[in-house]
PDB file with one MODEL, atoms N, CA, C and O in Angstrom:
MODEL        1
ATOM      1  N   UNK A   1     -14.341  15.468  -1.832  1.00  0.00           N
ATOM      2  CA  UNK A   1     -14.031  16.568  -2.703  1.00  0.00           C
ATOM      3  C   UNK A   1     -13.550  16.007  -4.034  1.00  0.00           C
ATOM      4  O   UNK A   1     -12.760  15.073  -3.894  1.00  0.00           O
ATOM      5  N   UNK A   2     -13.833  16.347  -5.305  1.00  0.00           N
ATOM      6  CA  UNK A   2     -13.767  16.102  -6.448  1.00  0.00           C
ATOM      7  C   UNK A   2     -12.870  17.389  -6.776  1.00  0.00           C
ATOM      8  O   UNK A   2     -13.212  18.523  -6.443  1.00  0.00           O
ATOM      9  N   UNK A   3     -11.585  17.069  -7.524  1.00  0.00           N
ATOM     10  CA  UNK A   3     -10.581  18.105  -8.088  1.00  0.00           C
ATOM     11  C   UNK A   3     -10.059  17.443  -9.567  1.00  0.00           C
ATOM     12  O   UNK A   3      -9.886  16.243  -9.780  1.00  0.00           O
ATOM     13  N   UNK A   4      -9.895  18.350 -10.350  1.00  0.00           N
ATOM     14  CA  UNK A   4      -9.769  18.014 -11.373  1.00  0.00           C
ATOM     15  C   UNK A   4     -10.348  16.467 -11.715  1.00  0.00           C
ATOM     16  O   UNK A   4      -9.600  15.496 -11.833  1.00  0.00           O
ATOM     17  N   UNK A   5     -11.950  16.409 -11.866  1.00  0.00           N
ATOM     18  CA  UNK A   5     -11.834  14.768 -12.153  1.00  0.00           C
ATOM     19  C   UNK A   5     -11.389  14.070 -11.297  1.00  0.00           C
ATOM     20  O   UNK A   5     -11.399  12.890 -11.646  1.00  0.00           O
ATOM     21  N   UNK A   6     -10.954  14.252 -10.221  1.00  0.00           N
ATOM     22  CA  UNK A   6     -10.658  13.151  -9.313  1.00  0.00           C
ATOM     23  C   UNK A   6     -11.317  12.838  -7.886  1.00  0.00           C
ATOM     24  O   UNK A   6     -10.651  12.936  -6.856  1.00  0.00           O
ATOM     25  N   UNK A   7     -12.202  12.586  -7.886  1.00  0.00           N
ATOM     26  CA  UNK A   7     -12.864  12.456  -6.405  1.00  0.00           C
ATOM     27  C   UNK A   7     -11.754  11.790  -5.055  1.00  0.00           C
ATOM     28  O   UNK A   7     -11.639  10.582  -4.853  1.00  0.00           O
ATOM     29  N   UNK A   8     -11.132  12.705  -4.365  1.00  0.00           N
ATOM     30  CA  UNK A   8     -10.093  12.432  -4.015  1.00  0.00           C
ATOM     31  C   UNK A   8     -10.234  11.546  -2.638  1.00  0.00           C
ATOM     32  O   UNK A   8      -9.262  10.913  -2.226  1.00  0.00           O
ATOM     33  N   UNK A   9     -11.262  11.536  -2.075  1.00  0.00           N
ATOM     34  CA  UNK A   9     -11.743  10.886  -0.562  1.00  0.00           C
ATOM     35  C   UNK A   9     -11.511   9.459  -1.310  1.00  0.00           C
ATOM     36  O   UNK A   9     -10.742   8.565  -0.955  1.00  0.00           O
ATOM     37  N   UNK A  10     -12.103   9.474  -2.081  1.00  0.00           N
ATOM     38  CA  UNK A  10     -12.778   7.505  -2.999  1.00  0.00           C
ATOM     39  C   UNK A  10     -10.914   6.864  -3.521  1.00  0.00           C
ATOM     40  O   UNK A  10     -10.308   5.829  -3.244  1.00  0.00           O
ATOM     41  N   UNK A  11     -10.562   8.022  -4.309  1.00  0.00           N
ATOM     42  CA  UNK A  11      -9.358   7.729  -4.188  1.00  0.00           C
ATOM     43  C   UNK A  11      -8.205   7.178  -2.965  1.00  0.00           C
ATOM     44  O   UNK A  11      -7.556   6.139  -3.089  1.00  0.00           O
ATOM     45  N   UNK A  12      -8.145   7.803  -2.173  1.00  0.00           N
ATOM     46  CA  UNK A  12      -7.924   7.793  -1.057  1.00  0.00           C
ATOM     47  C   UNK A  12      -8.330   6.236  -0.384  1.00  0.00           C
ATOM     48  O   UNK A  12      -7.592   5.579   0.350  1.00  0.00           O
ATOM     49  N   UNK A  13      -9.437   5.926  -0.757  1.00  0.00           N
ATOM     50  CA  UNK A  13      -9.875   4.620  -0.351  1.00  0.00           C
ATOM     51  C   UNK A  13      -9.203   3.307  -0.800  1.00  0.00           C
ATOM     52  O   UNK A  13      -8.889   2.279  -0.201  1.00  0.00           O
ATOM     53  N   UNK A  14      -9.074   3.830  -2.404  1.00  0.00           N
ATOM     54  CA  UNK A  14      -8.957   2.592  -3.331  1.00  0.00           C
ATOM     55  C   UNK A  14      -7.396   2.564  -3.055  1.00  0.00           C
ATOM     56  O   UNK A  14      -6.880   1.503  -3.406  1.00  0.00           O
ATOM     57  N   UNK A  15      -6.511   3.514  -2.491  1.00  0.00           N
ATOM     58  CA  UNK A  15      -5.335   2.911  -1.771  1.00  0.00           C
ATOM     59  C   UNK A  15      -5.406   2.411  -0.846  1.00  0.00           C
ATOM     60  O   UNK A  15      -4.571   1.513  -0.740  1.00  0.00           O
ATOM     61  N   UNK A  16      -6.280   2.579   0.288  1.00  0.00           N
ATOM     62  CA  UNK A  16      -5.777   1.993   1.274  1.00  0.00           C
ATOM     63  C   UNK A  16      -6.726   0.425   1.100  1.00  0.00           C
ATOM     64  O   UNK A  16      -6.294  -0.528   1.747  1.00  0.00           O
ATOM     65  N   UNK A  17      -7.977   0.211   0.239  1.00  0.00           N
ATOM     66  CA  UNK A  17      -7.653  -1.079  -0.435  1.00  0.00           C
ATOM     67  C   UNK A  17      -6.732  -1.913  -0.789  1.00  0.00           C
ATOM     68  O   UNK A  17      -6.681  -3.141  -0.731  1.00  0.00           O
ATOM     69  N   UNK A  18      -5.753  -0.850  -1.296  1.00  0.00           N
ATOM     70  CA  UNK A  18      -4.384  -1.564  -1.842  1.00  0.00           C
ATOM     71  C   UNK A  18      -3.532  -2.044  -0.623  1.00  0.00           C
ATOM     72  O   UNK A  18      -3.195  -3.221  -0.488  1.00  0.00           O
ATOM     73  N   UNK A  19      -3.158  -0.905   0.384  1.00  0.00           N
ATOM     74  CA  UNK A  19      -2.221  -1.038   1.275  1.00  0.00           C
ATOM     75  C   UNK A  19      -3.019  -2.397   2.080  1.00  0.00           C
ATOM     76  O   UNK A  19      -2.150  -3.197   2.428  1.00  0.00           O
ATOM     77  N   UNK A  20      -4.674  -2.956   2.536  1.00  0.00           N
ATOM     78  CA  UNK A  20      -4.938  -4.092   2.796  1.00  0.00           C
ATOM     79  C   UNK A  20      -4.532  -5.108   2.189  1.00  0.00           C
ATOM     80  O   UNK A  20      -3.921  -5.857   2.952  1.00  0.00           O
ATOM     81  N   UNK A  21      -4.598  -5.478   1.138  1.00  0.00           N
ATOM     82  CA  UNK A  21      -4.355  -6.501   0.514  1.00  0.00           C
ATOM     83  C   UNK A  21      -3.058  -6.846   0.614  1.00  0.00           C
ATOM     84  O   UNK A  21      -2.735  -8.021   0.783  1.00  0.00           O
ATOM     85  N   UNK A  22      -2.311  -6.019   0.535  1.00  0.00           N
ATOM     86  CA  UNK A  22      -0.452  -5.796   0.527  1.00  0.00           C
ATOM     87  C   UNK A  22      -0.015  -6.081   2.085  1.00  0.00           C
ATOM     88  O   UNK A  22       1.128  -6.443   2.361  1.00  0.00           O
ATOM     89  N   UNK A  23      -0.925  -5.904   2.971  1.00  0.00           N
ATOM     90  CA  UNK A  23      -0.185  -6.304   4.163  1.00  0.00           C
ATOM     91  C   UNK A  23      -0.990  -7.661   4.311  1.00  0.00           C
ATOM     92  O   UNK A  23      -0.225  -8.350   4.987  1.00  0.00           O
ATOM     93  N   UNK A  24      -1.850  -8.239   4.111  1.00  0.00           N
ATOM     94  CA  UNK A  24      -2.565  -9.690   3.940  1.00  0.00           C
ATOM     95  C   UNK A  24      -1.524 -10.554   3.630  1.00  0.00           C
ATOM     96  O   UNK A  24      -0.943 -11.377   4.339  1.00  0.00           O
ATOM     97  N   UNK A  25      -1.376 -10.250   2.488  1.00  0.00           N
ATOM     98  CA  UNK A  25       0.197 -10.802   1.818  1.00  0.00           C
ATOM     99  C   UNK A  25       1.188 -10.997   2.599  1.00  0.00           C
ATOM    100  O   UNK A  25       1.472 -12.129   2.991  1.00  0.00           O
ATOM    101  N   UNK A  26       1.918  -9.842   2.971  1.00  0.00           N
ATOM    102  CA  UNK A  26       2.815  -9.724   3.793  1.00  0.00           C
ATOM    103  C   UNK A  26       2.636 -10.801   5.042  1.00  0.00           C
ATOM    104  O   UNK A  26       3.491 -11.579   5.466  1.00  0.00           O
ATOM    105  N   UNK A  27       1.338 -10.627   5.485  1.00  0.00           N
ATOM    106  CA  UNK A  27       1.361 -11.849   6.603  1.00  0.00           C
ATOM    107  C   UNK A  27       1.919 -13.271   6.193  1.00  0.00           C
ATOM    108  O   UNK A  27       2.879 -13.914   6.615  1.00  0.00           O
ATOM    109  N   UNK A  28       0.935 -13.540   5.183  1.00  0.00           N
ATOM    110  CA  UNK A  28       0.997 -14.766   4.608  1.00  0.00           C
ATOM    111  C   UNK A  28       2.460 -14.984   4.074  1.00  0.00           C
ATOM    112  O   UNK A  28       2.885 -16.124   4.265  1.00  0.00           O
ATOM    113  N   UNK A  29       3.009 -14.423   3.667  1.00  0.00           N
ATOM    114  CA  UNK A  29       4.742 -14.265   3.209  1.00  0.00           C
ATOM    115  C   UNK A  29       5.535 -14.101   5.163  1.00  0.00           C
ATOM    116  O   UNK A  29       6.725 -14.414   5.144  1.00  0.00           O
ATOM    117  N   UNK A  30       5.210 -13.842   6.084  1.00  0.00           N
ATOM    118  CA  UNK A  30       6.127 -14.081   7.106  1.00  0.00           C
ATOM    119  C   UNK A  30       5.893 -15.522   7.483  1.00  0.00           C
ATOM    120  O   UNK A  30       6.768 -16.332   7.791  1.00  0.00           O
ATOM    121  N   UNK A  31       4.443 -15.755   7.409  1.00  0.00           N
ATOM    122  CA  UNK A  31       4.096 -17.334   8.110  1.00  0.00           C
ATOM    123  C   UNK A  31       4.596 -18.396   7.416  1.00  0.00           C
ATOM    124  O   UNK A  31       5.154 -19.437   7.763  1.00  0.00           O
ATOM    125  N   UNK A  32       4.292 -17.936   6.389  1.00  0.00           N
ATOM    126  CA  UNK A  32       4.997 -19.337   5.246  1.00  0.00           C
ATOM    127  C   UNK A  32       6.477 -19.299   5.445  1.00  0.00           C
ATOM    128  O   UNK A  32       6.945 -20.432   5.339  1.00  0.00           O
ATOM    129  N   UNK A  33       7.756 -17.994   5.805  1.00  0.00           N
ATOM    130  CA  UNK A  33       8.789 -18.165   6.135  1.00  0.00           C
ATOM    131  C   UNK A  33       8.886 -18.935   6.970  1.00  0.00           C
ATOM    132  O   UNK A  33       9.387 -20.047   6.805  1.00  0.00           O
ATOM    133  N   UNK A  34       8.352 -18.435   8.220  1.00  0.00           N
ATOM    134  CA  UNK A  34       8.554 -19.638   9.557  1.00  0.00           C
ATOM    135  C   UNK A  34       8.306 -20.538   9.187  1.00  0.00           C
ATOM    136  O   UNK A  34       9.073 -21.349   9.706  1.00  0.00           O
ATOM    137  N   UNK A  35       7.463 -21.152   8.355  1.00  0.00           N
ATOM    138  CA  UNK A  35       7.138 -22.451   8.539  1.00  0.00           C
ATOM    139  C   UNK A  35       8.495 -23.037   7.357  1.00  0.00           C
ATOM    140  O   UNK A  35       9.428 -23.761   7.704  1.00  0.00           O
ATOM    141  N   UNK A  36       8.378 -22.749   6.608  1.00  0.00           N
ATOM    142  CA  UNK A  36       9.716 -23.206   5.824  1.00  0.00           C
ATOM    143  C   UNK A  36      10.991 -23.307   6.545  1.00  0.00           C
ATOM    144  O   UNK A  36      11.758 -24.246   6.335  1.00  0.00           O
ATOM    145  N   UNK A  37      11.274 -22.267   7.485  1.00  0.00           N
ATOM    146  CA  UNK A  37      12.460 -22.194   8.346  1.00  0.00           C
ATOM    147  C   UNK A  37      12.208 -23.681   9.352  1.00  0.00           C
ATOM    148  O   UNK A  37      12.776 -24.768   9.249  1.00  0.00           O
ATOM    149  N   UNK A  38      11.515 -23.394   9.985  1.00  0.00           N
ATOM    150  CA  UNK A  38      11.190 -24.621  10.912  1.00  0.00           C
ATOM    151  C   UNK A  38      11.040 -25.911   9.855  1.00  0.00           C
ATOM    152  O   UNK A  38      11.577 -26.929  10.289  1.00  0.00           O
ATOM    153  N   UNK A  39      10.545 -26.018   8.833  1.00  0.00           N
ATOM    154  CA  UNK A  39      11.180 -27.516   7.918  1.00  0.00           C
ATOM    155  C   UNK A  39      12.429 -27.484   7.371  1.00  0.00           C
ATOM    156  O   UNK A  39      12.774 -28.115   6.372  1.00  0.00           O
ATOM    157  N   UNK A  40      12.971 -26.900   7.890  1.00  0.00           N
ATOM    158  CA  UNK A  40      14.859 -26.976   7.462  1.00  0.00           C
ATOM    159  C   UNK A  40      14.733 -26.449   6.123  1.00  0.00           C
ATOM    160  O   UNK A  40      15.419 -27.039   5.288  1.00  0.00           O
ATOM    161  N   UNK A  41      14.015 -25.468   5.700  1.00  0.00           N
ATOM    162  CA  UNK A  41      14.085 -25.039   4.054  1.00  0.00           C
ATOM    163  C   UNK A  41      14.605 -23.836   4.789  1.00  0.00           C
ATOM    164  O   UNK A  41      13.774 -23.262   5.493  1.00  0.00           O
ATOM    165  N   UNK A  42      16.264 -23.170   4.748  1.00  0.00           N
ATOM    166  CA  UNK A  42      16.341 -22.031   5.224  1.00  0.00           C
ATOM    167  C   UNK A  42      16.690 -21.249   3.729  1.00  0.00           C
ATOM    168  O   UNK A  42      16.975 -20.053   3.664  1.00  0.00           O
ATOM    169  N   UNK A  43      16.640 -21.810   3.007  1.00  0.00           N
ATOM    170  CA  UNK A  43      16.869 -20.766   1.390  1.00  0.00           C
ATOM    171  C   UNK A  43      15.580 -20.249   1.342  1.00  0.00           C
ATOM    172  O   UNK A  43      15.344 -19.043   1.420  1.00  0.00           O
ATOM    173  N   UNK A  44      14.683 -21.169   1.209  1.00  0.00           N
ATOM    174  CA  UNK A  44      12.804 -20.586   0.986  1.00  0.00           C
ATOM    175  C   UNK A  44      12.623 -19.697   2.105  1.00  0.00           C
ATOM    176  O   UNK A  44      12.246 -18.558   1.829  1.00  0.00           O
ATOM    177  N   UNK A  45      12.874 -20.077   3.673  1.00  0.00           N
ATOM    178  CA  UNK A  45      12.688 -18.789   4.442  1.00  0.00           C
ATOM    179  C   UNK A  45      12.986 -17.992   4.209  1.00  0.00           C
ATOM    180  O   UNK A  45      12.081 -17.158   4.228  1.00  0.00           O
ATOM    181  N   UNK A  46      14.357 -17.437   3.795  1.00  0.00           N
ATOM    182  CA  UNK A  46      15.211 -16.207   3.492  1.00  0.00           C
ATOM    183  C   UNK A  46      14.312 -15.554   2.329  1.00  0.00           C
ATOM    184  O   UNK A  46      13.850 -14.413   2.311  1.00  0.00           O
ATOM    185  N   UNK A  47      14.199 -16.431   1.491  1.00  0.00           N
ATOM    186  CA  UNK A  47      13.260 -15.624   0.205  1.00  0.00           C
ATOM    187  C   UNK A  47      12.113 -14.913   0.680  1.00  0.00           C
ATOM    188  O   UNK A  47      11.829 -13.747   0.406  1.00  0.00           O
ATOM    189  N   UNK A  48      11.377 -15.823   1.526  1.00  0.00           N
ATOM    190  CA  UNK A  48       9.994 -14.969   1.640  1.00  0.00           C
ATOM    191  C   UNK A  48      10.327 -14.210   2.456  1.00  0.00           C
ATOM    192  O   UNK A  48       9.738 -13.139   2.307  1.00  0.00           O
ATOM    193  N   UNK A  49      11.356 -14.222   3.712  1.00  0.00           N
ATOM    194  CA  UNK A  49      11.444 -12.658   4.745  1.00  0.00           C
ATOM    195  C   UNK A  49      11.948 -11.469   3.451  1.00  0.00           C
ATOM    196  O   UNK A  49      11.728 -10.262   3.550  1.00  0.00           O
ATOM    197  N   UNK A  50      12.487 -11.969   2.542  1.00  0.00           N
ATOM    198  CA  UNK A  50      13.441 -11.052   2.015  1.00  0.00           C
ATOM    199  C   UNK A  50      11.918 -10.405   0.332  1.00  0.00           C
ATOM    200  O   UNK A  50      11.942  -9.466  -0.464  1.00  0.00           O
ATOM    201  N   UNK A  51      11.053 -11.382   0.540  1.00  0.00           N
ATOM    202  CA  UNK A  51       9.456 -10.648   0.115  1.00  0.00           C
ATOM    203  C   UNK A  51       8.878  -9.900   0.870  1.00  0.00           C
ATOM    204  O   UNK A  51       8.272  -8.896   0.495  1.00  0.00           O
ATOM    205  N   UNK A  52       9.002 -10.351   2.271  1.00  0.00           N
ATOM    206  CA  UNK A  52       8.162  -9.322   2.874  1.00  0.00           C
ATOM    207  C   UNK A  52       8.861  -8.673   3.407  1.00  0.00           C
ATOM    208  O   UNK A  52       8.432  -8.130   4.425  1.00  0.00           O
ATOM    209  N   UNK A  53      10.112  -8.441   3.033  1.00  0.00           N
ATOM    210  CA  UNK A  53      10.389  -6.697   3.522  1.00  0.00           C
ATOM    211  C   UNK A  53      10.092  -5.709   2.473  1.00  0.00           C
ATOM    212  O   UNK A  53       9.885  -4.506   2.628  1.00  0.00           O
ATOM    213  N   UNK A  54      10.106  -6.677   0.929  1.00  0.00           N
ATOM    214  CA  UNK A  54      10.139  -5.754  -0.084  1.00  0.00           C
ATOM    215  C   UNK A  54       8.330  -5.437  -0.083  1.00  0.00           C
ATOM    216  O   UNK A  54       7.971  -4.616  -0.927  1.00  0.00           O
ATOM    217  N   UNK A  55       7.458  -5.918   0.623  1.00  0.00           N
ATOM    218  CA  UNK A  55       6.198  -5.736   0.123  1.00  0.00           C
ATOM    219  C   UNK A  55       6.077  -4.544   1.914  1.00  0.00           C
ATOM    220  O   UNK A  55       5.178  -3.801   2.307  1.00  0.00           O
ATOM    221  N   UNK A  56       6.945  -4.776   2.308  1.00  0.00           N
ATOM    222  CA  UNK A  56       7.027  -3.568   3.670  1.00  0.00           C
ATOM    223  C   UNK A  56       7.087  -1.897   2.348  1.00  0.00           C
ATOM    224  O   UNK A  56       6.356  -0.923   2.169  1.00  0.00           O
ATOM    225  N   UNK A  57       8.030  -2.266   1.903  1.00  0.00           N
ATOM    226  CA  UNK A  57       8.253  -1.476   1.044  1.00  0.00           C
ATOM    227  C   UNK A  57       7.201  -0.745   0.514  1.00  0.00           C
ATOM    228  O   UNK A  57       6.819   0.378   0.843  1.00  0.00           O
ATOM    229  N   UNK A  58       6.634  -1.727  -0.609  1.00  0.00           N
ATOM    230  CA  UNK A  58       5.259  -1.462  -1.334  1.00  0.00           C
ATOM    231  C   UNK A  58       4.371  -0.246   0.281  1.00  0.00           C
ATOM    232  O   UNK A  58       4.097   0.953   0.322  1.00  0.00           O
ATOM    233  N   UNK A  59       4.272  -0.968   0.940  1.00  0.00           N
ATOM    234  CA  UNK A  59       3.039  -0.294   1.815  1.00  0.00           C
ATOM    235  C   UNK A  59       3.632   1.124   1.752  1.00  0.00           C
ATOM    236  O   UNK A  59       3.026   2.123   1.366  1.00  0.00           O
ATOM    237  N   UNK A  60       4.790   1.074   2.148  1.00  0.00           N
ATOM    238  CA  UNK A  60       5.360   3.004   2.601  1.00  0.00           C
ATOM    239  C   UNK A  60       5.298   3.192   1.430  1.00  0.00           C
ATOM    240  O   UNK A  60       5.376   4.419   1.480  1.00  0.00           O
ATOM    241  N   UNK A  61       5.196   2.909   0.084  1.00  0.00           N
ATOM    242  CA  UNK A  61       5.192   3.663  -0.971  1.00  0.00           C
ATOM    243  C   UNK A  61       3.823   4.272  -1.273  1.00  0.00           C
ATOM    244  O   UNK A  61       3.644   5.381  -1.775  1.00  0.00           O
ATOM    245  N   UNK A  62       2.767   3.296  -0.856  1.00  0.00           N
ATOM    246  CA  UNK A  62       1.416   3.661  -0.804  1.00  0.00           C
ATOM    247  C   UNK A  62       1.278   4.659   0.302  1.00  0.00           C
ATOM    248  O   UNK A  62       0.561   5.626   0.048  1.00  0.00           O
ATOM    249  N   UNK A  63       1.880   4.594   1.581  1.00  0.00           N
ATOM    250  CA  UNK A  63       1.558   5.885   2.641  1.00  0.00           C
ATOM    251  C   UNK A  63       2.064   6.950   1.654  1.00  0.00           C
ATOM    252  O   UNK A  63       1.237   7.858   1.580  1.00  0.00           O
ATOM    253  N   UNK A  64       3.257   7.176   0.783  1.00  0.00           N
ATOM    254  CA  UNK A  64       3.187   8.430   0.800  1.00  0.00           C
ATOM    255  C   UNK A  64       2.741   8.520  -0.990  1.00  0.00           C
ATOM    256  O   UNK A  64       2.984   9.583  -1.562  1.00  0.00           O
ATOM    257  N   UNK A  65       2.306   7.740  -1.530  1.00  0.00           N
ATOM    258  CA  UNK A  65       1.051   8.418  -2.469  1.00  0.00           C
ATOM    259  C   UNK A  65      -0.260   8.698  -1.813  1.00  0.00           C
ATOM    260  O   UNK A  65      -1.146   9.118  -2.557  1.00  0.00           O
ATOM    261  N   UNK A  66      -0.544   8.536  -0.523  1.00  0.00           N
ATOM    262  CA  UNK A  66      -1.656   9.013  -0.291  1.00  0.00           C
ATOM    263  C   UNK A  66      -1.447  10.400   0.379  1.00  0.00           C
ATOM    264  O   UNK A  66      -2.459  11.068   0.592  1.00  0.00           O
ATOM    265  N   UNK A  67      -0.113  10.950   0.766  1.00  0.00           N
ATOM    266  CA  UNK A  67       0.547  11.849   1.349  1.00  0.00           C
ATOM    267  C   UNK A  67       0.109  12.831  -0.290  1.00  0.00           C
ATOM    268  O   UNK A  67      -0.808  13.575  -0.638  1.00  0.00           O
ATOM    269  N   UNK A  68       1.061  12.415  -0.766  1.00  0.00           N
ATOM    270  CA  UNK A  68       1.662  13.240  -2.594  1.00  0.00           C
ATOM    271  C   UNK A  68      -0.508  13.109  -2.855  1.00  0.00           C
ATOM    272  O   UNK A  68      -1.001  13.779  -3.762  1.00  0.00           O
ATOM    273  N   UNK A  69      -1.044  12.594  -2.335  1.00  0.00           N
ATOM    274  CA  UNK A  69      -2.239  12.597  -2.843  1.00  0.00           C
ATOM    275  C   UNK A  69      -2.982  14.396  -2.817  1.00  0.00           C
ATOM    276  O   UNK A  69      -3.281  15.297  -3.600  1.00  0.00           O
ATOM    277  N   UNK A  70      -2.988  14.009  -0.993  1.00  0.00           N
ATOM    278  CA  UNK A  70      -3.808  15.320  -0.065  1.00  0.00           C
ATOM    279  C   UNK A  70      -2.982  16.797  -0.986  1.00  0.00           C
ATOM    280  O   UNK A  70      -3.536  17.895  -1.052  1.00  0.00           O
ATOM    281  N   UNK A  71      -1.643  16.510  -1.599  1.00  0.00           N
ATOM    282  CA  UNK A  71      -0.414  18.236  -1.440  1.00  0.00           C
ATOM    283  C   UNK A  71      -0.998  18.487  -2.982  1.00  0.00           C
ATOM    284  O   UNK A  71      -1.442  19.604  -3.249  1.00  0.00           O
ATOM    285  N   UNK A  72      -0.995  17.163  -4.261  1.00  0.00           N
ATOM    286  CA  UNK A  72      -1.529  17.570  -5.278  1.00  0.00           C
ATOM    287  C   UNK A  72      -2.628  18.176  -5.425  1.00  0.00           C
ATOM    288  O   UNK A  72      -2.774  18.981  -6.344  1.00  0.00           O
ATOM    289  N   UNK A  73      -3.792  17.846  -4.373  1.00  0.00           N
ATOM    290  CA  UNK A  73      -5.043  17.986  -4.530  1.00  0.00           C
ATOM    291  C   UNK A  73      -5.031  19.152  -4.072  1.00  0.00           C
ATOM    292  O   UNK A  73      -6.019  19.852  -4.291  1.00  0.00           O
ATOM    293  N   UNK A  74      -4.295  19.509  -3.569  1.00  0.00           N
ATOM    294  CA  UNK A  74      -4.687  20.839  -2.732  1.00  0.00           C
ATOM    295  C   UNK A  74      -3.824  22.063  -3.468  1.00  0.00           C
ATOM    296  O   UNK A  74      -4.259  23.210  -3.363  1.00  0.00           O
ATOM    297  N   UNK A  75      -2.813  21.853  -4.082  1.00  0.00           N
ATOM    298  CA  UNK A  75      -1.997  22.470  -5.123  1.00  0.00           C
ATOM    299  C   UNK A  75      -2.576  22.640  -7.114  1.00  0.00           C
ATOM    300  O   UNK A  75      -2.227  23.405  -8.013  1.00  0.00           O
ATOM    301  N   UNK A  76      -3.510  21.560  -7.043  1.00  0.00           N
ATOM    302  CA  UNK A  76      -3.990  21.237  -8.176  1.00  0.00           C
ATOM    303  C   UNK A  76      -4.854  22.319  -8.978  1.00  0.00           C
ATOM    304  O   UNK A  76      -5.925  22.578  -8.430  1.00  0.00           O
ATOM    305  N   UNK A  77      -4.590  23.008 -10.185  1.00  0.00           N
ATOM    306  CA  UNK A  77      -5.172  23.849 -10.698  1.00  0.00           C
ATOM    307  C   UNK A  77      -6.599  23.503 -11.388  1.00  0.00           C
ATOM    308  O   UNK A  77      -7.122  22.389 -11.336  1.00  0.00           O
ATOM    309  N   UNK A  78      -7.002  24.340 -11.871  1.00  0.00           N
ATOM    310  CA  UNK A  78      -8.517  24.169 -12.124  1.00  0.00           C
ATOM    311  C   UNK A  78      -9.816  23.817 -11.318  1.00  0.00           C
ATOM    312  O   UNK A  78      -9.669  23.723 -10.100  1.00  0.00           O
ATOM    313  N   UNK A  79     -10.976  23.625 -11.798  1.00  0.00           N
ATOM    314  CA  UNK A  79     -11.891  23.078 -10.970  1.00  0.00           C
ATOM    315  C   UNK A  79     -12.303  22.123 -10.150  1.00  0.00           C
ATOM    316  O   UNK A  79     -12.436  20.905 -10.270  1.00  0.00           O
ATOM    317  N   UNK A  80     -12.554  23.192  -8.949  1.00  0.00           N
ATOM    318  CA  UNK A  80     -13.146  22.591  -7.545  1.00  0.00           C
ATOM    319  C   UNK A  80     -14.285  21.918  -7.835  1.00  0.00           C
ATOM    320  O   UNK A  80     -14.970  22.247  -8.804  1.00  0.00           O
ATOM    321  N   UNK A  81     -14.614  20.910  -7.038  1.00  0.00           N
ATOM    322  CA  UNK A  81     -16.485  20.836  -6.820  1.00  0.00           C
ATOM    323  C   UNK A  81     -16.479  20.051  -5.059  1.00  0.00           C
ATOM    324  O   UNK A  81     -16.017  18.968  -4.701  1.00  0.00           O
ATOM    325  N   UNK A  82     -17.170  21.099  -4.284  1.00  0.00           N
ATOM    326  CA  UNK A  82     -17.324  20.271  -2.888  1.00  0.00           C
ATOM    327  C   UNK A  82     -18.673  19.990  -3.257  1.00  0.00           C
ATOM    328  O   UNK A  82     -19.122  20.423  -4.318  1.00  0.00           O
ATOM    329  N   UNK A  83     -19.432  19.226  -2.390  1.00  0.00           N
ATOM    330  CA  UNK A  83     -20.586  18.771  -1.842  1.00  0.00           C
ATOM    331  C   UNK A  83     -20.848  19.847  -0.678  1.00  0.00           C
ATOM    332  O   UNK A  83     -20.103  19.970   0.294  1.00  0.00           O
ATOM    333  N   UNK A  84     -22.252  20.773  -0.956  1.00  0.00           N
ATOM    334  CA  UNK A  84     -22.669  21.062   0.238  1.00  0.00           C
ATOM    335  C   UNK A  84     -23.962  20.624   0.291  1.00  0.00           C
ATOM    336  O   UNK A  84     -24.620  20.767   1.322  1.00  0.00           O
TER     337      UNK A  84
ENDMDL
END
């Protein structure tokens, strides 16, 4: 569905593009902790757990723009266009 200019399904996509990449990361930011922890770097561990909670973050911020996505679109004035 396309609303105001916004094809909102595609939209919809190109976040949860985002939310992939952001938890990719996130992996790569827990593994590299452990492994820093386990070489006695416990300052560098702490940093990266203390990245990937903040990129935990990032993701729920993306769940609920895709939330605030579906309520705008559906609240959103002006022209519709479905596909039939």
């Amino acid at each position: 569905m396309c609303t105001n200019g916004i094809n909102t399904a595609q939209f919809e996509q190109m976040i949860d593009q985002i939310d992939d990449h952001v938890k990719l990361e996130r992996r790569w930011a827990h593994n590299l902790g452990h492994q820093a922890e386990d070489a006695g770097y416990a300052t560098v561990g702490a940093k990266l757990h203390e990245a990937m909670a903040q990129l935990d973050a990032v993701r729920a911020l993306l769940d609920d723009a895709k939330e605030a996505l579906e309520d705008d679109a559906r609240d959103a004035s002006g022209v519709t266009v479905e596909l039939v």
